[in-house]
Structure formats: C-alpha cells, structure tokens
C-alpha positions in Angstrom: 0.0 0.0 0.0 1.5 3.2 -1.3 -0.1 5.1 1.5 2.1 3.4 4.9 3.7 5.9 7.0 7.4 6.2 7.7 9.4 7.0 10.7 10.9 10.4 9.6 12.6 11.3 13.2 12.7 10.6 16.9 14.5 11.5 20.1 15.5 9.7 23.4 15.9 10.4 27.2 18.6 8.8 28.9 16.8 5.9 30.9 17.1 6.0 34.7 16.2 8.2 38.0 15.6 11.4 35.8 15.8 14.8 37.3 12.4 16.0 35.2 9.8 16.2 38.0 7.4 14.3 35.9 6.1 13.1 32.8 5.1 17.1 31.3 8.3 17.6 31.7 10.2 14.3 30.3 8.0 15.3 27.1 9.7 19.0 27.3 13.0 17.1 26.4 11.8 14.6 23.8 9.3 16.2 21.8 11.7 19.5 20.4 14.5 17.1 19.9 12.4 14.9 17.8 10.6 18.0 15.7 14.3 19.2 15.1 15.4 15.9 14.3 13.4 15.6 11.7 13.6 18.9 10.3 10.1 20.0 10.7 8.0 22.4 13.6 4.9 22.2 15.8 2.6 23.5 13.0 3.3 20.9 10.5 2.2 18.5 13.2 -1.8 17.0 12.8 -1.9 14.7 15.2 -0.3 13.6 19.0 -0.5 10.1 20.0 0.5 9.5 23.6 2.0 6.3 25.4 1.9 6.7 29.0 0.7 3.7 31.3 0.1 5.5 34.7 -2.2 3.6 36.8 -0.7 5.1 40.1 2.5 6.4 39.5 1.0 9.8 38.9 -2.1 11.7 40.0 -2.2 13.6 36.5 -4.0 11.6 34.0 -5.1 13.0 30.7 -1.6 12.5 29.5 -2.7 13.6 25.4 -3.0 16.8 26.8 0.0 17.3 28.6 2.0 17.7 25.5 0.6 21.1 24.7 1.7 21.9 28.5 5.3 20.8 27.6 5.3 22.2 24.2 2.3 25.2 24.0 2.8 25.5 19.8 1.0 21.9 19.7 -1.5 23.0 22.5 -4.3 22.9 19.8 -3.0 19.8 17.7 -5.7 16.6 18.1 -4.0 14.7 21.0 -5.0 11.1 22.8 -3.6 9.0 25.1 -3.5 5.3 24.9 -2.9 2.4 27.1 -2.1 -1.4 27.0 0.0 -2.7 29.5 3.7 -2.8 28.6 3.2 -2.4 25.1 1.5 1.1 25.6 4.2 2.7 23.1 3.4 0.5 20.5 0.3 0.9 21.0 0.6 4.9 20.5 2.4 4.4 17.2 0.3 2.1 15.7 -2.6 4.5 16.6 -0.4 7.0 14.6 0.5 4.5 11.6 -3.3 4.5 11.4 -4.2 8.1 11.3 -1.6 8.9 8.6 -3.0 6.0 6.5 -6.4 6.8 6.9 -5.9 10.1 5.6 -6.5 12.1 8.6 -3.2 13.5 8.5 0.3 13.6 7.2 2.5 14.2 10.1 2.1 12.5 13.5 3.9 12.9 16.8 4.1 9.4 19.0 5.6 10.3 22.5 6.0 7.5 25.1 6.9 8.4 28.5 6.8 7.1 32.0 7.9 8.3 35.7 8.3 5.6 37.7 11.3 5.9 40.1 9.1 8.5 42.5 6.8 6.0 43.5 7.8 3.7 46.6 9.0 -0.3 45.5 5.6 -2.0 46.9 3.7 0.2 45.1 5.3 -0.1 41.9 5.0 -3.8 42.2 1.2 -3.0 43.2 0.8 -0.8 40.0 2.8 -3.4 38.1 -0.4 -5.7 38.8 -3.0 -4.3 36.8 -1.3 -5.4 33.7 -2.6 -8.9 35.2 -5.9 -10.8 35.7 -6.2 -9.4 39.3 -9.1 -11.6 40.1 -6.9 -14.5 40.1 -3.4 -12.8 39.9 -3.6 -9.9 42.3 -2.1 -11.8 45.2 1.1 -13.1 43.8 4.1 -12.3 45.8 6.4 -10.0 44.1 4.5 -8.5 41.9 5.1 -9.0 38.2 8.2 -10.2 39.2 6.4 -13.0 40.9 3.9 -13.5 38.0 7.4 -13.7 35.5 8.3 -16.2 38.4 5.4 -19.0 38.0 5.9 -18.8 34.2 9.7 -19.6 34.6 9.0 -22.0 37.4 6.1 -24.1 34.9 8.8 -23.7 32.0 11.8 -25.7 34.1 9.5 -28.1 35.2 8.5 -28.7 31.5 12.2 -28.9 29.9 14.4 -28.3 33.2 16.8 -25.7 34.8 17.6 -22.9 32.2 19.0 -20.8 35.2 22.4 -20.6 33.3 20.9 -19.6 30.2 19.1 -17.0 31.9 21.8 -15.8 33.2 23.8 -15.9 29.7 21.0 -13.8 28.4 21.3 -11.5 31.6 25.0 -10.9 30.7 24.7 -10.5 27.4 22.0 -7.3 27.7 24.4 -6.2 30.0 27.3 -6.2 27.9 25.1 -4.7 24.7 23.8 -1.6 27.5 27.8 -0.5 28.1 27.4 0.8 24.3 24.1 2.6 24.6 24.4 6.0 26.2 20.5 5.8 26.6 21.0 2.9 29.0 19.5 2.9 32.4 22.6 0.7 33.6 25.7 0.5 31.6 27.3 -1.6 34.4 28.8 -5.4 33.3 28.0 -8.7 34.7 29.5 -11.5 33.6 27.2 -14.9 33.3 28.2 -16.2 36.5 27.4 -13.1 38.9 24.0 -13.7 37.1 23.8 -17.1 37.5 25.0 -17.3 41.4 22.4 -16.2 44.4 24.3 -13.1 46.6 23.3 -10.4 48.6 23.9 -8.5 45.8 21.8 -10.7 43.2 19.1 -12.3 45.8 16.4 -14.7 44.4 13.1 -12.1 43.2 10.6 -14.4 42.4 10.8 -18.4 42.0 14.6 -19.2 40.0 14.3 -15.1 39.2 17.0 -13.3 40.3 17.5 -10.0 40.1 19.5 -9.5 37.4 16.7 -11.5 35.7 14.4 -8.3 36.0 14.3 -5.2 34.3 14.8 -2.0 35.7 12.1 0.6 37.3 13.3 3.5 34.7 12.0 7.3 34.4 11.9 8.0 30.6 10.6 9.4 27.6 11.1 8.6 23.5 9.2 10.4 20.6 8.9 9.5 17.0 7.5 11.6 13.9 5.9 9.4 11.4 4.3 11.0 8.2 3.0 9.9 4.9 5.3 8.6 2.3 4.6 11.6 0.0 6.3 13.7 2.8 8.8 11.5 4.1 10.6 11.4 0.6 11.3 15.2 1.3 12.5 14.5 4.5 16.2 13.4 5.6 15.3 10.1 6.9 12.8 7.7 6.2 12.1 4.2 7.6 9.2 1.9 6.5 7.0 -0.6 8.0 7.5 -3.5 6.0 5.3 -5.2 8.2 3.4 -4.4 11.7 0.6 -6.4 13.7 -0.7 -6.8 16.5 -2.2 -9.8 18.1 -3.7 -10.7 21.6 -4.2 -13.7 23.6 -6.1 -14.5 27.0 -5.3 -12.2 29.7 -6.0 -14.7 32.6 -2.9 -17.0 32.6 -4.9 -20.4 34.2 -7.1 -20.1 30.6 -3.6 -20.9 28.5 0.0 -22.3 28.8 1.8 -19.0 29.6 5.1 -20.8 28.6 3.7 -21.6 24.7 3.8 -17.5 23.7 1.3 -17.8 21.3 0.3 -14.4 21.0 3.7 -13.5 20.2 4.5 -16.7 18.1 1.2 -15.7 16.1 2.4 -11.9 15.9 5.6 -12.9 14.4 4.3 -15.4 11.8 1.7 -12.5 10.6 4.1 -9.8 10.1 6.7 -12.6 8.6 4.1 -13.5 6.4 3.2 -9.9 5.1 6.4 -8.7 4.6 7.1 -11.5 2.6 10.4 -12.6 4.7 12.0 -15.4 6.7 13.5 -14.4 10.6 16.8 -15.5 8.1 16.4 -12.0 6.4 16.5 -10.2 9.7 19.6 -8.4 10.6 18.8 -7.5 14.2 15.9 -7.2 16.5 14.9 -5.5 19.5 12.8 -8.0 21.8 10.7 -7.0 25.4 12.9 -8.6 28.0 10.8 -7.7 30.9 12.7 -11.0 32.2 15.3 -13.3 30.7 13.1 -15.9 30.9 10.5 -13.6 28.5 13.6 -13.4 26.3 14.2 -17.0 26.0 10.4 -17.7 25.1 10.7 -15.0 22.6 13.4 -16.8 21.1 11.0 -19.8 20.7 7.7 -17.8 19.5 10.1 -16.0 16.7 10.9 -19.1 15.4 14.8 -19.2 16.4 14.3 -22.4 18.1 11.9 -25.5 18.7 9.7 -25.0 21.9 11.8 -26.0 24.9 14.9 -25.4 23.0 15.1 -21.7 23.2 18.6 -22.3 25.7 20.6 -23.6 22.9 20.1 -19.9 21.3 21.9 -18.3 23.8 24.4 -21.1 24.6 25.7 -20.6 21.0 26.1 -17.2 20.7 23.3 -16.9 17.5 21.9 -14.1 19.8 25.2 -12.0 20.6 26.6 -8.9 19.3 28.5 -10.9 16.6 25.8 -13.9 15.8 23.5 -14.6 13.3 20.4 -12.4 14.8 21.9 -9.7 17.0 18.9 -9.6 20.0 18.8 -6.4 22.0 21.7 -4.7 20.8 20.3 -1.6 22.3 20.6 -3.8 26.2 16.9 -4.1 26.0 15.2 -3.7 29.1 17.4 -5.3 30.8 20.1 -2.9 30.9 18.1 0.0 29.1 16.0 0.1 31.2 12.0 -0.1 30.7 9.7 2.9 31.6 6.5 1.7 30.7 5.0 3.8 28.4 8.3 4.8 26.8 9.4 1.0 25.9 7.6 0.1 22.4 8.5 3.6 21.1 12.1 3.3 22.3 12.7 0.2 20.7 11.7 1.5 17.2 13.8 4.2 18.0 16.8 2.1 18.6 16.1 -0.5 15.4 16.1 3.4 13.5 19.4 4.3 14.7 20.4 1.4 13.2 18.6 1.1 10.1 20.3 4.8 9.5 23.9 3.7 10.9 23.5 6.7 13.7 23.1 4.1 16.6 27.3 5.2 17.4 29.2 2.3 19.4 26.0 0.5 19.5 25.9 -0.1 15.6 25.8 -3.6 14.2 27.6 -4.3 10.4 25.0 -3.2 7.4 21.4 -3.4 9.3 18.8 -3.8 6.2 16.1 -5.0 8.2 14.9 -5.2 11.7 12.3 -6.4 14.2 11.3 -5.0 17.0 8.8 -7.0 19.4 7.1 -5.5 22.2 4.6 -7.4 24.7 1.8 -6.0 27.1 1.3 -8.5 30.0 2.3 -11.7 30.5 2.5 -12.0 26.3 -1.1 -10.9 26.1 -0.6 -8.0 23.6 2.1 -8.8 21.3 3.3 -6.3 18.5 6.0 -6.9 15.8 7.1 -4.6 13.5 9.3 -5.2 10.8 11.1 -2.2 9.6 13.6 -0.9 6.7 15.4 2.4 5.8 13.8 3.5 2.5 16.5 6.9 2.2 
C-alpha cells in the first residue's frame, strides 16, 4: 500500500532516575528534539499520540493533553492517550501509523513516557499488577516479578533448569547496555554473577534473580511518522515492512503462559506480510521484561523449537556478533524499561540502526529489523518489521 507511513525522526531520554519532576516535563525534552530531528515544527504536526501507562505512578492523567503543556505551539493539535500494558508505546504508534494511512493527516507525533522511580517499590509492584488478571493474579508475591516467576518456574518443570541460560541472556543485555548512552545501567556482569544467588543478586521471584528483571526507569522517547509523499522530502525515512498486533487471554490459568502464542502468532503475521523469513532479519529489539521472557521470545520468533530456546543463547546466534543480533540496544534489561516509553524506544533504537547513527551501539549493514514488544504476561504482542527506504 503506497499510503504506509514512515518514521521520519525521533529523540531519546537517557533511561534512569531522571531529574524531570514528571512526565510534562520528560516530554519537554523529547518532543523539540524529535521536531528538530526531523527537520520539521509544531505547526506541520496534525496529530499527538501518547504512550503513558500510569495507573498510580502519577495523580495527573489525561496524559494527550500534557503535550501542549510541555510544548504550547502543539496546544491545539488533536491529542490522545492510549494504554495497553507494557506495550503502551506500541500501541501509541500504531494508533499513529493509522491516522496517517487513513488520511486524517500527514505528520504524526508518537511520544511514550513514563515516571516511575518517585513511586515507593511495593507500590510499583502493586501498579505493576493491573497489567494482570487481578481476580486470580492480584495476590502473587512479588508482583510482576512474581507473576514472571510461576511462568519460569512451569517452563523448568516442562524442559528443566535454564537458570544458566538465563543468566547468559542477563549478561549478554548487559554487555550490549555498556554501548548505549541511553541505558538505564551500563554496568557489566558477567554470566556467572547472574547465575550465582548473593546479597547483591538475591532470588526475586521463583529461579528469578535480580538480574533477571528489568529495571524501574523514568523516561521518555518520541517518534515523527508521516505519509510517504512527505517523508521522501525529508532526511530520513524508515518503513514498515510489516506491523501487527495480536492478543491472547489475559487470565494466565485459561492458556499455557510458557507456549507464547500471541507473540509466536504476531511474528508469523508480520513474517508473512512482509514477505520474509526471521533469516532476512539483521537484528531485533525484543521485550525482555525477564530473561526468561527473552528465552520464550526466542521460541515464539521461530529461532528455536519449543523448549529449546537455551541452545540460542548457549551458541552465541543471539550475541553482538551472531546470526540475529537480539537487544543490541541492552533491551530492558540494561536499558531500562519505563513503561510507556518502551515500544516507542525500541523502534527508535532498530532506527538508529537502520540509518547507521546508533554510534558504538551499531551492528555491520542493518537492512532490516524487528522490534517485538509485549503487554502482559505476552497478552498483547506487537512486531514490526522495519527498513530504511532513504
């Protein structure tokens, strides 16, 4: 279709404790960057889309309108916010990639943002929650954490203890984030920190560790998408050779949580319409929430048979240097992962390399990349497939 918007520009924050108060003002940084970044200003702008999960970790809601707070030359632009779980950025953009095709507009803004670190540990874990089935999920210890925890637990009772390979997966991120001056923690561990039980790396949630679990991050990204017919005046342009989004049954007692078939079905779809094999792929950025998410991402991409997803990691197909580059960016793990900002920070980072501006992070000729980002416990699974185009 001659009519798919294009990612034209973006802009990052540094992941972390951020010293913006709150969200109004993480989009202050983000959103000029971006405009400048891709050459354009707040009047060529027709429509805001607006990641931001929320749910507690700020009494401000009505988040679409906070961008004409941060920026008051898009106070009267059409603005909305959107919401779904852990995959809330993704969900903003695609919102965007439909606007744009349907003619409503040309040029879109996507701005995914979260402040998290303000908000006391039991209540983020209490927050973390509602992106479960509370009626039969809401009292699991730890939190997501803990939810992460029973999947990993039911996975080494099906094909055994994959603590190691976790952990290989853990140190790898870690070793990708010491490149990305976005990252939450640029900080090494080597495989067998991750894999050994410490004061300093104590047990989370069943075999979860804590260097098995992303980060609590403050950060923003932003994103400028526009039509085709605009993009190919513009100084950058990637397309969506593929993008779709597929759920699954939020309750986890109604499916096997370790099969990831909302995100095995996401990836066959957007496979399938681009007209590739994961063979063609260069790189991907995947939602490692928790290692173990990583290692049944390897299995619903197709990477490896079901229950075989350790062997990935174990040979080095998923490193820096192997055959499918996963996470180059960190990923959550070492990125860091403020909710709303994820899915539109992982586009951004398979841009930087699709241009070759992604600086010590960049992989060898990038052509094509993936990006997969999950809401829940793999209940809302998006894949995009993307390509530079200029």
């Amino acid at each position: 279709m001659d009519n798919q918007p294009q990612i034209v520009g973006w802009a990052h924050t540094k992941f972390g404790k951020a010293p913006e108060e709150d969200l109004t003002e993480l989009m202050g940084v983000v959103v000029p960057e971006a405009l400048d970044h891709a050459g354009i200003g707040a009047a060529d702008v027709d429509g805001i889309f607006v990641g931001a999960y929320n749910n507690g970790f700020s009494k401000q809601a009505f988040e679409g309108a906070l961008v004409g707070m941060a920026v008051p030359e898009l106070a009267h632009v059409p603005a909305v916010h959107l919401e779904n779980a852990c995959a809330t950025g993704s969900a903003a953009l695609y919102a965007a990639l439909d606007f744009i095709a349907a003619g409503r507009g040309r040029i879109a803004l996507v701005v995914g943002g979260e402040k998290m670190t303000a908000t006391p540990g039991p209540e983020v874990g209490d927050i973390l929650l509602t992106a479960s089935y509370r009626t039969e999920e809401g009292d699991i210890d730890g939190g997501f954490a803990g939810v992460f925890g029973q999947i990993a637990n039911r996975y080494f009772q099906q094909h055994g203890d994959h603590s190691q390979e976790l952990a290989m997966i853990a140190a790898k991120n870690h070793e990708n984030g010491m490149r990305n001056p976005y990252a939450h923690m640029q900080k090494p561990f080597t495989a067998e920190f991750c894999n050994t039980v410490s004061d300093k790396n104590p047990l989370v949630a069943g075999p979860l560790r804590r260097t098995d679990c992303s980060l609590v991050s403050d950060g923003a990204a932003a994103l400028i998408v526009a039509h085709p017919d605009v993009a190919a005046e513009m100084r950058r342009a990637i397309a969506f050779r593929a993008h779709n989004h597929v759920n699954d049954v939020l309750a986890l007692s109604r499916r096997d949580p370790t099969e990831f078939a909302g995100p095995r079905a996401a990836w066959g779809k957007s496979l399938e319409q681009a007209g590739l094999t994961l063979d063609d792929l260069d790189m991907v950025e995947t939602h490692d929430c928790f290692t173990i998410a990583e290692l049944l991402e390897y299995e619903a991409m197709g990477l490896a048979e079901r229950g075989q997803g350790g062997r990935v990691i174990r040979e080095g197909t998923t490193a820096r240097d192997g055959r499918l580059p996963v996470n180059p960016s960190g990923g959550l793990k070492s990125r860091g992962h403020p909710i709303g900002a994820t899915g539109v920070s992982q586009h951004v980072m398979a841009s930087m390399q699709l241009m070759g501006e992604a600086g010590d992070m960049q992989l060898d000729d990038v052509q094509l990349a993936g990006v997969f980002n999950m809401g829940g416990a793999a209940v809302a699974s998006y894949v995009s497939i993307l390509e530079r185009v200029k």
